[in-house]
C-alpha positions in Angstrom: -250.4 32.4 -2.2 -248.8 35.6 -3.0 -249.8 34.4 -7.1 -252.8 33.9 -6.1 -253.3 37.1 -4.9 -251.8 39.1 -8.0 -254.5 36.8 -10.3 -257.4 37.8 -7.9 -256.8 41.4 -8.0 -256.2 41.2 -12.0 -259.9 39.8 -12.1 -262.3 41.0 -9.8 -259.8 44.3 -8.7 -260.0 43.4 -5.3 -257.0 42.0 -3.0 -258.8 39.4 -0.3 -255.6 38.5 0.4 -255.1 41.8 2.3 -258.3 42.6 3.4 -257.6 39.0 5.5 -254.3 40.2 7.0 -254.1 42.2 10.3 -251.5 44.8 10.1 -249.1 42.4 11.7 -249.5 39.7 9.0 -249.5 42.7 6.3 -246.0 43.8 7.4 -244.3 40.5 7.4 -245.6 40.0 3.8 -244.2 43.0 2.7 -240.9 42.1 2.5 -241.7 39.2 -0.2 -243.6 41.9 -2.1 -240.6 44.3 -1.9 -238.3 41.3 -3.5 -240.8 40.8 -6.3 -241.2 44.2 -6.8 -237.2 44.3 -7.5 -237.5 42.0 -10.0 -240.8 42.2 -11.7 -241.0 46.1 -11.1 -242.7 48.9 -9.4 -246.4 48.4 -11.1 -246.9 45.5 -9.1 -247.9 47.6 -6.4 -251.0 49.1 -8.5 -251.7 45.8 -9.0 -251.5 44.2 -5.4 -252.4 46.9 -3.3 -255.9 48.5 -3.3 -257.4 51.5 -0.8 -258.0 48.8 1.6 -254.8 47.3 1.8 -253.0 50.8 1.8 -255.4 52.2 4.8 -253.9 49.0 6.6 -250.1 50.4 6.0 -250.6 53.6 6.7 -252.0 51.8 10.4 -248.8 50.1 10.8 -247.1 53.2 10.5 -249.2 55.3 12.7 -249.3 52.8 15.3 -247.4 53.3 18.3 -245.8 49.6 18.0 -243.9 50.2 15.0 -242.6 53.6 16.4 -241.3 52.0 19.6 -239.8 49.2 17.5 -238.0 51.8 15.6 -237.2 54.2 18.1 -236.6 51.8 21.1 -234.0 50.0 19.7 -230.6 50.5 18.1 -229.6 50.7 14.6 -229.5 47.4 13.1 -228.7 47.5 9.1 -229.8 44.4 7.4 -227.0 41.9 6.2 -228.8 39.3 4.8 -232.1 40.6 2.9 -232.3 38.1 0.5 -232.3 35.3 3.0 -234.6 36.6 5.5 -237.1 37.4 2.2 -236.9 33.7 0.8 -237.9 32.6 4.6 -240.8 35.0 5.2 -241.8 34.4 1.9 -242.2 30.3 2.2 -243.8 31.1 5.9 -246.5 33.3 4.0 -247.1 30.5 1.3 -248.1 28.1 4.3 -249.8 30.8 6.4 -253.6 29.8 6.6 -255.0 33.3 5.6 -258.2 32.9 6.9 -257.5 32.6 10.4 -257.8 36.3 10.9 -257.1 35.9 14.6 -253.6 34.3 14.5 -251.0 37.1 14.6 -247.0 36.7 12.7 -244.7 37.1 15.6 -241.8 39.6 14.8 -238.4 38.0 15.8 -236.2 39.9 18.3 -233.5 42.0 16.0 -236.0 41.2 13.1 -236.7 44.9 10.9 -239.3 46.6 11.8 -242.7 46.2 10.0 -242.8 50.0 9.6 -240.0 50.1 7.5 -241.7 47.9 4.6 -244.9 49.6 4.9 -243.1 53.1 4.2 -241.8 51.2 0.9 -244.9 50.5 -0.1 -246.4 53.4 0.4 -243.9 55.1 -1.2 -244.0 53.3 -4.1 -248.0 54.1 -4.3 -247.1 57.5 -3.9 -244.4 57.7 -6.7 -246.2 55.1 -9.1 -249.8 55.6 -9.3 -251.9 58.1 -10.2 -253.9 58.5 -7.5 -251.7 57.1 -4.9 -250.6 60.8 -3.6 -253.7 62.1 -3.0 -255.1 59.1 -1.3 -251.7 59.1 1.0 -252.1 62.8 1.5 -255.2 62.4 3.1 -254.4 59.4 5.5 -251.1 60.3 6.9 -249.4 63.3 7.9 -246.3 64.1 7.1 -245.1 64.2 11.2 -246.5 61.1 11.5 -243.8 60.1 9.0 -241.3 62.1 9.9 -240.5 60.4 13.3 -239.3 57.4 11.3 -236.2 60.0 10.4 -233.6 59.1 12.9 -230.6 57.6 13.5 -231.4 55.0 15.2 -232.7 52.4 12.4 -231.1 53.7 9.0 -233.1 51.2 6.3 -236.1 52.7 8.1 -235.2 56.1 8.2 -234.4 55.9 4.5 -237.6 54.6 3.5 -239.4 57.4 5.2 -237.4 60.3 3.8 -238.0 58.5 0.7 -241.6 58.6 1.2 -241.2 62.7 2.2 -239.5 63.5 -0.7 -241.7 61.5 -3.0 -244.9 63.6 -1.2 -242.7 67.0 -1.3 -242.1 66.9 -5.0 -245.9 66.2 -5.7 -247.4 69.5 -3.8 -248.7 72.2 -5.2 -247.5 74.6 -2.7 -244.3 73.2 -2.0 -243.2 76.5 0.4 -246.3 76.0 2.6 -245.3 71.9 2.7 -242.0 72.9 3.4 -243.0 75.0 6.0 -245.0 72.5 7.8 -242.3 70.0 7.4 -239.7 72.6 9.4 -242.5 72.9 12.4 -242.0 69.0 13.0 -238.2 69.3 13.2 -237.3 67.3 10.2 -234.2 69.2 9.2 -232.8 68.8 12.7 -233.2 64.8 11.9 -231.6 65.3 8.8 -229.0 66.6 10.4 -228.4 64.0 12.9 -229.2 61.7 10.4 -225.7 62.8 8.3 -223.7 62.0 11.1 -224.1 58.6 11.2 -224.2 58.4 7.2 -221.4 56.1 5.7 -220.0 55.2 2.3 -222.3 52.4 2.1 -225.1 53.8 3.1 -226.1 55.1 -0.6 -229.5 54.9 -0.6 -229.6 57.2 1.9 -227.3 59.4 0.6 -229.8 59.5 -2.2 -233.0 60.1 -1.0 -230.7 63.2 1.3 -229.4 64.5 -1.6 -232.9 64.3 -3.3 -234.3 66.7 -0.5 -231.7 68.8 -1.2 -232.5 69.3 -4.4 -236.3 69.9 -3.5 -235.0 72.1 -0.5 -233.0 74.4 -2.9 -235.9 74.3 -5.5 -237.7 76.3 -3.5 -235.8 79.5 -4.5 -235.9 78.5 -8.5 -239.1 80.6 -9.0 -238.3 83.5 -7.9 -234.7 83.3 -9.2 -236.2 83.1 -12.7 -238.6 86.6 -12.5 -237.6 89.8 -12.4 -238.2 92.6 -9.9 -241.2 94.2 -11.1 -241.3 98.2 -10.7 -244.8 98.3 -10.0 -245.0 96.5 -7.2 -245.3 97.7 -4.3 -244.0 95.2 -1.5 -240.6 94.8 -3.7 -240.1 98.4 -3.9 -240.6 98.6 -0.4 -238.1 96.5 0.6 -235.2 98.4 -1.5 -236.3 101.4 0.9 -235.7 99.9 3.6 -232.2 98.7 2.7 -231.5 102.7 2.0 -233.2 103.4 5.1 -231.3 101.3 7.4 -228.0 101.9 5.7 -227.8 105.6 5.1 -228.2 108.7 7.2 -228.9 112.3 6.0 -225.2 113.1 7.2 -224.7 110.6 4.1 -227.1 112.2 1.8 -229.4 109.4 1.7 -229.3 108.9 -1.6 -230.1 106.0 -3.5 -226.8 106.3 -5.5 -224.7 105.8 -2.1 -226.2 101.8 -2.5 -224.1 100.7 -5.6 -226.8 100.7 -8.4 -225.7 100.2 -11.9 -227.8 103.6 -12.7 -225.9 106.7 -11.5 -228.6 108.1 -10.1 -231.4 105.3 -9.0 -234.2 108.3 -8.9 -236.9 106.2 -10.2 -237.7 102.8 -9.5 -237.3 101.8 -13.1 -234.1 102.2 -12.5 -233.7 100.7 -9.6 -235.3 97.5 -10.3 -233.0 97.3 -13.4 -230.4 95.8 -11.4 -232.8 92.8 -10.5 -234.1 92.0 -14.1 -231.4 89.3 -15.0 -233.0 85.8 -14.2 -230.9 84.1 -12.3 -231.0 85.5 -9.8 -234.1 88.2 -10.1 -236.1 88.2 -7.5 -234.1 85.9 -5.3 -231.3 88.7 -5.0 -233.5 91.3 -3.8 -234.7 88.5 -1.1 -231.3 88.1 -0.5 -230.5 91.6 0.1 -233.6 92.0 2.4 -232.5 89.1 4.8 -229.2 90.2 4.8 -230.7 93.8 6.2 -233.0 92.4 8.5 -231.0 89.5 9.9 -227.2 91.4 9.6 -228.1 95.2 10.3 -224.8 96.3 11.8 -222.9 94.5 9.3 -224.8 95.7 6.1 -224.6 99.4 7.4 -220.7 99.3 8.0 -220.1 97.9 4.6 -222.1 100.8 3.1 -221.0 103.5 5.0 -217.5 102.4 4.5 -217.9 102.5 1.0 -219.1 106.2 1.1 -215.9 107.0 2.5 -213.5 105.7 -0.2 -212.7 107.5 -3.4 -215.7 106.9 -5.6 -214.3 104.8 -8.1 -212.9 102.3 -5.2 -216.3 101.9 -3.9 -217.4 98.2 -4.0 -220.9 98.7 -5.2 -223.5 97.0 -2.5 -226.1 96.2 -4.9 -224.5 94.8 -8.0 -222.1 92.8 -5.8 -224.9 91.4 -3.6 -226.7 90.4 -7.4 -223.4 88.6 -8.3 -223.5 87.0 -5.3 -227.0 85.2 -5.5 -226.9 84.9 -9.1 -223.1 82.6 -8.3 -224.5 80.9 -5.3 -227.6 80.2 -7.7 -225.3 78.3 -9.8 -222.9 77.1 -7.8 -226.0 75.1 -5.8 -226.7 74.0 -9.2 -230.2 75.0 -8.3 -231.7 75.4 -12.0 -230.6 71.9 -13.1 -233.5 69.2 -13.4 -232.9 66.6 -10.8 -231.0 63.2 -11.9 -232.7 60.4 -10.4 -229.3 58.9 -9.5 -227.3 60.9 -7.3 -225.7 60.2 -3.6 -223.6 63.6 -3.3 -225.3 66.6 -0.7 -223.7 69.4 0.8 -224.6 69.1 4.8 -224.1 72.4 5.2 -227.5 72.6 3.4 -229.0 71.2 6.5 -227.4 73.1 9.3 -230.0 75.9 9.4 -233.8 76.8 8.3 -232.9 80.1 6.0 -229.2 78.7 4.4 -229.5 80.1 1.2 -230.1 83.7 2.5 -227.1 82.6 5.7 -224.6 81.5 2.5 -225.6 84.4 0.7 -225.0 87.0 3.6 -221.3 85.0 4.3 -220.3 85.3 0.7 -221.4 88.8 0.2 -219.4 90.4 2.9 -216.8 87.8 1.2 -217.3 90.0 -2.1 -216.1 93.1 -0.3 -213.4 92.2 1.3 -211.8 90.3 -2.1 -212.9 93.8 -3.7 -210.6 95.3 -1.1 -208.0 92.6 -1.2 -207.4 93.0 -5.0 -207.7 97.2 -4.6 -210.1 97.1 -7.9 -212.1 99.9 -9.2 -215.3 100.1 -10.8 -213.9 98.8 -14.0 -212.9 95.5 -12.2 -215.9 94.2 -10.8 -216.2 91.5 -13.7 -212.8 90.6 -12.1 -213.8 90.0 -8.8 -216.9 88.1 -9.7 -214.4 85.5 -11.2 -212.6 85.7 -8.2 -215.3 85.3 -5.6 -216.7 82.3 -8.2 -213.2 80.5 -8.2 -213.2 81.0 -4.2 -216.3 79.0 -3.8 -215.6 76.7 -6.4 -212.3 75.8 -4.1 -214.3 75.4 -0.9 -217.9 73.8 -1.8 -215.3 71.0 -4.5 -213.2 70.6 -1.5 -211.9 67.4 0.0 -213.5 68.6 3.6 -217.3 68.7 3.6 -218.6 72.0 4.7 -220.9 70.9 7.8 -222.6 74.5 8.8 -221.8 78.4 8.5 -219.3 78.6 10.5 -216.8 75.8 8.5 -218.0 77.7 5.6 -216.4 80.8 7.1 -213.7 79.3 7.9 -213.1 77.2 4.6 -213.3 81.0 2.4 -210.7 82.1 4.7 -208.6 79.5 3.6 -208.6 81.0 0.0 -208.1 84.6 0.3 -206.9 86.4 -3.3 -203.7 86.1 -2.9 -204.5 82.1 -3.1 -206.5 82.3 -6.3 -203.9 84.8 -7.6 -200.8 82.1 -7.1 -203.7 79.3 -8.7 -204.1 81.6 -11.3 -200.3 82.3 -11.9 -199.5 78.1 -12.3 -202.2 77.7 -14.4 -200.7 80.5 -16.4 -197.4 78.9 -16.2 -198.8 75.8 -17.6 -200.7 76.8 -20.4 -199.3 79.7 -21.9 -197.5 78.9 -25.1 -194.7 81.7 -23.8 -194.1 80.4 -20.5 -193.8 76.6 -21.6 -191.0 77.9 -24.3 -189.5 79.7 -21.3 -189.5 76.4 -19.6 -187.9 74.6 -21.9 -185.5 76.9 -23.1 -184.6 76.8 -18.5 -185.0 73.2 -18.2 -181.7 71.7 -19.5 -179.4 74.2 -18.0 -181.2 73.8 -14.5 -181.2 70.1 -15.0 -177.1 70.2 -15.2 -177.5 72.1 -12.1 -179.8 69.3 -10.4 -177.0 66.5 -11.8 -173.9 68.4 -10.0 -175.5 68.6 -7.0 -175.6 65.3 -6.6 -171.8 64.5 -7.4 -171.4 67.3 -5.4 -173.1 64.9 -2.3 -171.0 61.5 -4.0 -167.8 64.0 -3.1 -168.6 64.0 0.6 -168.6 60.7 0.7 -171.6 58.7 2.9 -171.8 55.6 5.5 -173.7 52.4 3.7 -174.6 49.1 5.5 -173.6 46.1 3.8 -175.8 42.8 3.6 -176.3 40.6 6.4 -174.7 37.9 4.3 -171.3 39.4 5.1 -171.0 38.7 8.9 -167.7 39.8 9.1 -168.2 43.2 7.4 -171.3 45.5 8.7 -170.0 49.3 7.4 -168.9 50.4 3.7 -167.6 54.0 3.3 -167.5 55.4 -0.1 -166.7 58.7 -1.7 -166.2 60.0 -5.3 -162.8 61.6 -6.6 -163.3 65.3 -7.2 -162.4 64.5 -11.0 -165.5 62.1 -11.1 -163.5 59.6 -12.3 -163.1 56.8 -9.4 -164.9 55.9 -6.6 -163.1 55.2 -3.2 -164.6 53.0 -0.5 -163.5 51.0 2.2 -164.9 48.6 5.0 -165.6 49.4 9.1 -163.2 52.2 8.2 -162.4 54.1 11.6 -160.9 57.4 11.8 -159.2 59.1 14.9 -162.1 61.7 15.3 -164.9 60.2 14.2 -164.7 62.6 10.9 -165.2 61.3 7.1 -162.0 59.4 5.9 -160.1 60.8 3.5 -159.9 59.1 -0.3 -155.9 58.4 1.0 -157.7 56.3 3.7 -160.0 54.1 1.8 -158.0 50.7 0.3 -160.4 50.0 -2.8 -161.3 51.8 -5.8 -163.4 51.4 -8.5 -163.3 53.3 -11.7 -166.6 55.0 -12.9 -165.9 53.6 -16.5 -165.9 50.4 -15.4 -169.3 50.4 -13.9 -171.9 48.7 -16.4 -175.0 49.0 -14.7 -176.9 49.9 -11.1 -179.3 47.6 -9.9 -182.1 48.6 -7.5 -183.1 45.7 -5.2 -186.4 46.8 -4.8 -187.4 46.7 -8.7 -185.8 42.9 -9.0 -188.6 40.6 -8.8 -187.2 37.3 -9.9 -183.5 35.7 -9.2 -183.5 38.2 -6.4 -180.3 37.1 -3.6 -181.6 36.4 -0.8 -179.5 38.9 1.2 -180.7 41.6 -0.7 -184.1 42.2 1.2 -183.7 45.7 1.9 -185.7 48.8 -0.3 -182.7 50.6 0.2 -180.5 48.5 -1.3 -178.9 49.3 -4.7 -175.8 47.1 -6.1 -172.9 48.2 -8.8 -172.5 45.7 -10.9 -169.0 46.5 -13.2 -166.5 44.4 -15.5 -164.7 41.3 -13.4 -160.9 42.5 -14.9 -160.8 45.3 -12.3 -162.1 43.3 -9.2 -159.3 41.9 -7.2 -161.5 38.6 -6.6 -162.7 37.1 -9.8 -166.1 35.9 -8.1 -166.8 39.4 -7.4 -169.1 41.2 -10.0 -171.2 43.8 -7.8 -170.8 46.3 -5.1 -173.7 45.8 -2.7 -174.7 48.9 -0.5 -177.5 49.5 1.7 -178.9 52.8 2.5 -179.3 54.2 5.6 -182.3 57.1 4.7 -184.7 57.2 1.5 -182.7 60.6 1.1 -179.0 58.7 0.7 -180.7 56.2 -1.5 -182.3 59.0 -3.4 -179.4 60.8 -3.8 -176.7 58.0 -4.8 -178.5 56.5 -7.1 -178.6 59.3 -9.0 -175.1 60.3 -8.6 -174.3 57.0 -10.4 -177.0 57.5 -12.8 -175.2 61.0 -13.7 -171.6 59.7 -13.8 -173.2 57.1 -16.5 -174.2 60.1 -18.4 -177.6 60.0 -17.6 -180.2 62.8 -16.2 -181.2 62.5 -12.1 -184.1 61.3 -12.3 -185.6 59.8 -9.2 -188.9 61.9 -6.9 -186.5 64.3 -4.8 -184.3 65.2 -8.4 -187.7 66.4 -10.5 -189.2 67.7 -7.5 -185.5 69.8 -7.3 -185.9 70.7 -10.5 -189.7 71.7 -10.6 -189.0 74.2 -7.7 -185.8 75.7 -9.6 -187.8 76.4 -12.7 -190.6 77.7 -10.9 -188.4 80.2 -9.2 -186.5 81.1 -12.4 -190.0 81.9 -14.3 -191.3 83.5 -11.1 -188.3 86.1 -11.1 -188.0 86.7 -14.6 -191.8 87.9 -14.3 -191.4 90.1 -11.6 -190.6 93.3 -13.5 -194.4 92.6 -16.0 -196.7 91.4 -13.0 -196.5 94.4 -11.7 -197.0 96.8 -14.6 -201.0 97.4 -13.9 -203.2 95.9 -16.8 -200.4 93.8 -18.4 -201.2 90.6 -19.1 -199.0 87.9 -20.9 -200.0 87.2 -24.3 -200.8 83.0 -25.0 -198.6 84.1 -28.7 -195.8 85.6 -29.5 -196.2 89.2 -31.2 -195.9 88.7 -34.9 -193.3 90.6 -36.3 -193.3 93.5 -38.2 -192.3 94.1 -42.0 -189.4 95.5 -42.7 -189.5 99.6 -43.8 -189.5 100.7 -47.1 -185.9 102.2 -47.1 -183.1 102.9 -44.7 -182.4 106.5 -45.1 -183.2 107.3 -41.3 -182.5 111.1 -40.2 -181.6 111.9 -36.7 -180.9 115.8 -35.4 -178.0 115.9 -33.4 -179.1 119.4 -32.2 
């Protein structure tokens, strides 16, 4: 029947099919049509679905059955599509079509009809040419919006789909914008994050598509440039001097942080704003910062104004860096990939979050000035800083959910923080510091190896295998000339204290050892009794055992730090490096420290940096005859 239908409309351009179907028997047909559509792609819509049949969707979705069977029950994600499609789909095949007054009964825990109708019409919106202005003018976008909840997610989806598909088609996006915010659809966003999971990425899409047409909004006016001439712009500059500076401070223009000494004119005032990014967006910036943050835009000014001048952190350029690295860092310039599930929830959390970001991260600006006492001739410094702090919290491994984790998160990486980042980096890719390293490592690695002969000296407690019934404790310690280890069985001493090597009967001698064995790594012709992780065995030449059947010494660990240890003892008296986690994390902190002292005397010589080459040296003089005066 459904063929039949797609060779009708191909002929005579009309669907009877649909103009048959009440809205109930529309719905359930839908979900074939979405299958076929996966397959046999999105044009099958223009050819299917004429004005009459789309009329009849948006019904379903205005009708006040398919928002109770959405927002009535709970959340019920679909496991089995496929199978429910191939069912409705034979059902539809043997429906009688002209019966127009039998009605398709929806199953209990069936998905709603709504949700397939907002796939179609979504798909009309996205594929056709005339589909969005034919949608536009038979639904409203609050009449789709209240399929945005929580409380069915493949439906939910769908309709955000369907917004974002009508949002990136208007002309004046800022006034559809506007009219979406009146009907609460970022508040369903919201609530619609919580409940989003890993494998919910459809969802995740269409979110992080209105992101992107959220953000948008601000490319415009990021990309012109404050215009001198006009009038409303200008104004808003006086009021920021207005509400900022007092006569006692002079009032003048200069006292706001302009690049131009004086800012007289407004020529040069608006020459601050002419870079696009950010343009006109930082002078919005600035004004909702005033507005919305009076007391805290005046302090930072008038604390400025009391510092010597070149310590002054310029208001203006800094809140210019600002939006122009927010501009960036929101990647809002960048054309939309059709394929993306990654949005920032934060992005949701209030109407105005661009100007709310911006306000956070410029008072973030002067307090980093502060922190890293620059002067005027560092502010390209601390616009690198302030970009590497939000590159650290918006890349972070904790999602940012509203302004206040935001807050929080750039007070987790204050300049000290960047500095240390900034230090291992250095460490790791200068060509001086890595020679430094090298030339460190071996000595500090001999320092790593006696520590642990150091710990074989003490001596340490071992279990032995269950095997051994008789046995269940092995003592062992190592000569202090390194050359014979000591150990004895369920040794007991007086006081509980270690035994002495005069107390231990056995011996073995270290040149005798021919190999360790680590249980855990044995994967074939493994002994039963050696189950244990901990476990590590000696095996060493038969001539010096006293039994003849005897070719290892079994021990089992008591801590991962005793295994740790031991088995690199051994490894060192074999003439090998320590070599296990604790031993390179050991020696990773030792050279860290070495390089970290040794640079203490340049670090803090102001405006030294280390050079990534040595200095080339210089050619010998032309002769030797020095003079030097005595008197």
């Amino acid at each position: 029947m459904l063929h039949k239908a797609v060779v009708s409309t191909q002929s005579t351009g009309r669907t009877p099919i649909f103009e048959s179907m009440n809205c109930s028997i529309l719905a359930h047909s839908l979900q074939a049509l979405c299958l076929v559509m996966e397959y046999m792609g999105t044009e099958l819509w223009t050819k299917v679905l004429d004005n009459m049949a789309i009329k009849k969707l948006t019904e379903i979705i205005k009708s006040k059955e398919a928002r109770e069977k959405v927002l009535g029950v709970q959340d019920k994600i679909r496991t089995n599509t496929m199978s429910s499609t191939l069912t409705r789909n034979s059902s539809i095949r043997d429906f009688d079509m002209q019966h127009k007054d039998n009605k398709a009964v929806v199953g209990e825990g069936e998905p709603p009809m709504a949700q397939y109708a907002l796939a179609a019409i979504d798909s009309v919106v996205r594929f056709t040419e005339d589909g969005f202005e034919l949608i536009s003018s038979l639904i409203k976008p609050s009449e789709v919006i209240i399929f945005i909840t929580d409380t069915n997610i493949d439906c939910a989806q769908n309709a955000l789909a369907l917004v974002n598909a009508l949002f990136g088609k208007q002309e004046n996006k800022e006034l559809f914008y506007r009219e979406l915010l009146d009907r609460n659809i970022r508040v369903n966003i919201e609530k619609l994050i919580r409940v989003v999971k890993p494998e919910h990425m459809d969802l995740s899409h269409h979110i992080s598509e209105f992101q992107h047409l959220l953000l948008g909004l601000h490319k415009e006016s990021a990309m012109t440039a404050v215009d001198p001439t006009d009038d409303a712009q200008m104004n808003m500059l006086e009021r920021v001097k207005i509400q900022a500076l007092s006569e006692q401070n002079g009032g003048e223009w200069a006292g706001l942080g302009f690049s131009s000494e004086t800012a007289d004119t407004a020529e040069e005032r608006a020459r601050d704003f002419q870079q696009c990014p950010p343009g006109t967006l930082a002078l919005q910036c600035i004004n909702h910062f005033v507005q919305k943050h009076y007391d805290r835009h005046r302090e930072m000014v008038l604390d400025q104004l009391s510092r010597e001048k070149d310590r002054q952190c310029p208001f203006i350029r800094s809140a210019v860096a600002v939006a122009g690295l927010l501009f960036k860092q929101l990647r809002i310039q960048r054309d939309y990939i059709g394929v993306e599930i990654d949005f920032l929830p934060v992005v949701f959390s209030q109407d105005n979050i661009f100007y709310e970001l911006f306000s956070i991260t410029v008072q973030l600006f002067n307090t980093t000035w502060h922190e890293m006492s620059a002067k005027s001739s560092d502010f390209n410094k601390v616009v690198d800083v302030v970009k590497e702090q939000l590159n650290m919290v918006f890349k972070g491994e904790k999602k940012i959910t509203n302004t206040e984790d935001f807050k929080g998160a750039l007070k987790t990486v204050p300049f000290s923080k960047i500095q240390e980042q900034r230090l291992k980096s250095l460490e790791k890719d200068s060509q001086p510091i890595i020679q430094l390293r090298k030339k460190l490592k071996p000595e500090l690695q001999d320092l790593v190896n006696h520590q642990r002969l150091t710990i074989l000296e003490a001596g340490e407690v071992f279990n032995v295998p269950k095997s051994n019934k008789r046995l269940k404790t092995l003592f062992c310690r190592l000569s202090s000339n390194h050359k014979t280890l000591h150990y004895g069985y369920d040794i007991v001493t007086p006081d509980n204290t270690c035994p002495t090597i005069d107390e231990l009967p056995e011996k073995l001698n270290v040149h005798d050892i021919e190999g360790i064995i680590l249980w855990r790594d044995m994967k074939k012709n493994k002994p039963k009794n050696w189950d244990s992780p901990l476990g590590f065995s000696l095996e060493y030449n038969q001539s010096t055992a006293m039994d003849a059947a005897t070719k290892t010494l079994d021990f089992i660990s008591q801590t991962v730090e005793v295994f740790s240890y031991w088995t690199d003892g051994i490894n060192v008296l074999r003439k090998k490096d320590a070599c296990n986690e604790s031993a390179q994390q050991h020696l990773s902190m030792l050279l860290d420290m070495e390089i970290k002292i040794r640079q203490l005397d340049i670090l803090d010589i102001e405006g030294l940096s280390l050079p990534d080459h040595p200095p080339s040296i210089p050619p010998l003089p032309d002769n030797f005859n020095f003079h030097y005066n005595f008197n």
